[in-house]
C-alpha positions as protocol buffer text, in pm:
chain_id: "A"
residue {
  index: 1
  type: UNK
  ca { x: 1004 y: 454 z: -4004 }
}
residue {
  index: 2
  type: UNK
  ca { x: 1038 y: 724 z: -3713 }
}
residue {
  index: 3
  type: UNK
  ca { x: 816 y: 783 z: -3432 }
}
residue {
  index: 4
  type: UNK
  ca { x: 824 y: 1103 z: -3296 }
}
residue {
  index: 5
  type: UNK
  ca { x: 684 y: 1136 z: -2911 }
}
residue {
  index: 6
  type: UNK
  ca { x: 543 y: 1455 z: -2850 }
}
residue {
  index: 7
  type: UNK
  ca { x: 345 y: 1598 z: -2508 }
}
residue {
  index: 8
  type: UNK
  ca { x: -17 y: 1766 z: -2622 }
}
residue {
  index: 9
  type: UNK
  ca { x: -279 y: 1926 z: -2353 }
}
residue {
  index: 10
  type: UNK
  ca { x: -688 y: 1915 z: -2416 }
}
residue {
  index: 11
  type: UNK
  ca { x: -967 y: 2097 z: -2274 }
}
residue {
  index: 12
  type: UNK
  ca { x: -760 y: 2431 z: -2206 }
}
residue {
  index: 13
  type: UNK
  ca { x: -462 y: 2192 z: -2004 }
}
residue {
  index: 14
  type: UNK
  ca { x: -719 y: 1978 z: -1781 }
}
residue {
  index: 15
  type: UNK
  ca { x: -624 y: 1701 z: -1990 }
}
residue {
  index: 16
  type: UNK
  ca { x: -243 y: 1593 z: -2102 }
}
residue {
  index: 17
  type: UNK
  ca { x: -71 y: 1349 z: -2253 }
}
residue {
  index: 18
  type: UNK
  ca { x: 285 y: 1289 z: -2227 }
}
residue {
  index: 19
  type: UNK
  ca { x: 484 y: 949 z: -2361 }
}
residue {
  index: 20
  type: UNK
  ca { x: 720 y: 979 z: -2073 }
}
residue {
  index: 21
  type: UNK
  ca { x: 382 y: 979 z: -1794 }
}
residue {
  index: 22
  type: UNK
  ca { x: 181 y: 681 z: -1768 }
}
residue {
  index: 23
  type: UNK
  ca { x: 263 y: 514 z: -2055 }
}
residue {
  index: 24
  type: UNK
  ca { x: 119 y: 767 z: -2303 }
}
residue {
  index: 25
  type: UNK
  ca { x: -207 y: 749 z: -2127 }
}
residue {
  index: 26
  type: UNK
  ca { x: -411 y: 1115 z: -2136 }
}
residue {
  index: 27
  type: UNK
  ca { x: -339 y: 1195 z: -1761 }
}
residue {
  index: 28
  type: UNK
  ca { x: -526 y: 1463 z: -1539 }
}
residue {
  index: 29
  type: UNK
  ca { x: -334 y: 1789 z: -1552 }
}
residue {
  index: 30
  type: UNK
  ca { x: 15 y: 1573 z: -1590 }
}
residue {
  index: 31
  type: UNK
  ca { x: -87 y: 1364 z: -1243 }
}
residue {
  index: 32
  type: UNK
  ca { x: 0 y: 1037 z: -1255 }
}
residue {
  index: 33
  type: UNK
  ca { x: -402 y: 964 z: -1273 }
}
residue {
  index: 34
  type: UNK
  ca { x: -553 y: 813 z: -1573 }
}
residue {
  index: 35
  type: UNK
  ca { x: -874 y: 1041 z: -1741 }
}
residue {
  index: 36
  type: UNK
  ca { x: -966 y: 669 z: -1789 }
}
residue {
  index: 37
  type: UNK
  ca { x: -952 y: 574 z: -1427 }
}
residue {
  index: 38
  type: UNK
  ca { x: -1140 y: 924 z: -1359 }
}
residue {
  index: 39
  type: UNK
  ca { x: -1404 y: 819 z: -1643 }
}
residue {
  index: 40
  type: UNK
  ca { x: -1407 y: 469 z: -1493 }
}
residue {
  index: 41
  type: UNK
  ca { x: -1515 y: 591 z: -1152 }
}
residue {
  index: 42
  type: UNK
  ca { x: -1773 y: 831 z: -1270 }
}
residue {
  index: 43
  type: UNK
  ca { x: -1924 y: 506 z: -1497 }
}
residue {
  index: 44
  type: UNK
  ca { x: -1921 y: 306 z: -1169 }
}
residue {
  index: 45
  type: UNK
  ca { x: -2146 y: 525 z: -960 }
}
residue {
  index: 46
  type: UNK
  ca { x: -1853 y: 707 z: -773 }
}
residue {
  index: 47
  type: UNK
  ca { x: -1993 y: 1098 z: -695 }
}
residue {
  index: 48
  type: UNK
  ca { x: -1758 y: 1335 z: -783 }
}
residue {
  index: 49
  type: UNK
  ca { x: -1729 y: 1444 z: -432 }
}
residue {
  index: 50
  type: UNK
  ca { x: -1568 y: 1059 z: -344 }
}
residue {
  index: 51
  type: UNK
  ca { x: -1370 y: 1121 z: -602 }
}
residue {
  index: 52
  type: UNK
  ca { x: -1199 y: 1428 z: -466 }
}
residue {
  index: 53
  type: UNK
  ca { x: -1216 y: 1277 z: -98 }
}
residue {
  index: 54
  type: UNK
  ca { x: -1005 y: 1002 z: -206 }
}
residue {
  index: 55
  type: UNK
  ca { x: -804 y: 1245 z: -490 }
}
residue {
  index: 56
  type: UNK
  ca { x: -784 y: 1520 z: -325 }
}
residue {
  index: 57
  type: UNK
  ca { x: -500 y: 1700 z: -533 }
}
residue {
  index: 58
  type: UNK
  ca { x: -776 y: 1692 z: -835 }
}
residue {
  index: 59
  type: UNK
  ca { x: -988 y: 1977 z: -668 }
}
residue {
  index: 60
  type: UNK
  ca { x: -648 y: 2194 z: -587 }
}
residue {
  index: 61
  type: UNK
  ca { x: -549 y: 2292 z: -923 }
}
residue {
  index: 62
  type: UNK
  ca { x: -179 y: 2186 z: -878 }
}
residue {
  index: 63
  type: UNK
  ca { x: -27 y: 1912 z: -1002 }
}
């Protein structure tokens, strides 16, 4: 059987997933950061203000 790899985007291209970035993992606008590490820190307590001070390239809109 044949596995085809394709890229997809959610939540209008916030979200992406490509096989060839992180290991398949839904990444943050194709960063190399995790949704689940996002969701993680958000779950821990983090604010999303210490979020973006230590990410800051997630409040710029570019990737």
């Amino acid at each position: 059987m044949t596995t085809i790899q394709t890229s997809a985007t959610y939540l209008d291209g916030r979200i992406t997933v490509h096989p060839d970035i992180c290991n398949g993992h839904p990444t943050i606008r194709g960063m190399r950061i995790t949704a689940e590490a996002v969701l993680g820190f958000l779950s821990a307590g983090e604010s999303p203000a210490e979020i973006l001070r230590q990410y800051p390239s997630l409040g710029t809109g570019r990737h």
